[in-house]
C-alpha positions, 0 to 999 in steps of 0.5 A, spaced: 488 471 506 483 476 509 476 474 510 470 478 507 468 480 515 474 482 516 474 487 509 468 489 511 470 492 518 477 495 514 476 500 509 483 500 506 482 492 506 475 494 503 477 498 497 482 493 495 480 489 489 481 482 491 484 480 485 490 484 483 491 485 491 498 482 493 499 477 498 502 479 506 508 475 503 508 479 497 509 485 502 514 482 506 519 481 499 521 488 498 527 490 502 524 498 501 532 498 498 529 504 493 532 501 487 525 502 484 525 509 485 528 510 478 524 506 473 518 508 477 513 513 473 508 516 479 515 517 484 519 521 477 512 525 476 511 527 484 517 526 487 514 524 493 516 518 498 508 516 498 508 516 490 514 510 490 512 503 490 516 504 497 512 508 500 506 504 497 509 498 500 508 502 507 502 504 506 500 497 505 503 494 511 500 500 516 493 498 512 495 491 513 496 492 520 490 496 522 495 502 523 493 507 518 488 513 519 484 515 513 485 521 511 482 525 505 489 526 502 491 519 502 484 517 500 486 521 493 
C-alpha cells in the first residue's frame, strides 16, 4: 500500500479514494485481453480505448508507476 507522503507528492495517487482504490496486484490480474469491452458501458458510449476498463487499467499503472503526465483532458 502506498504511504500517505508518498500521495501527497503524487496527484494521480492523491486523488485516489483509498477505500475503493484496487491494490497494485489487482492491477496486474487483467491480461488487457479486451474481453470486457462488450459488457462495459463507458467504452459502448465513447468508443475510445481510454474509456474501457483496459485502457483505465493502463492509466492506472502509468499512474502507478510515476509515468503519467496530467493533463486537463485526462483530468476529465
Amino acid at each position: 500500500m502506498t504511504g500517505s507522503n508518498e500521495k501527497k507528492g503524487n496527484p494521480v495517487l492523491a486523488s485516489l479514494n483509498t477505500l475503493t482504490r484496487p491494490s497494485e496486484d489487482e492491477y496486474l490480474n487483467c491480461i488487457r485481453c479486451g474481453l470486457c469491452l462488450a459488457v462495459c458501458p463507458t467504452y459502448r458510449e465513447y468508443l475510445t480505448e481510454t474509456a474501457s476498463p483496459r485502457g483505465r487499467v493502463a492509466l492506472a499503472r502509468k499512474g502507478l508507476e510515476g509515468d503519467l503526465d496530467l493533463s486537463s483532458n485526462l483530468i476529465e
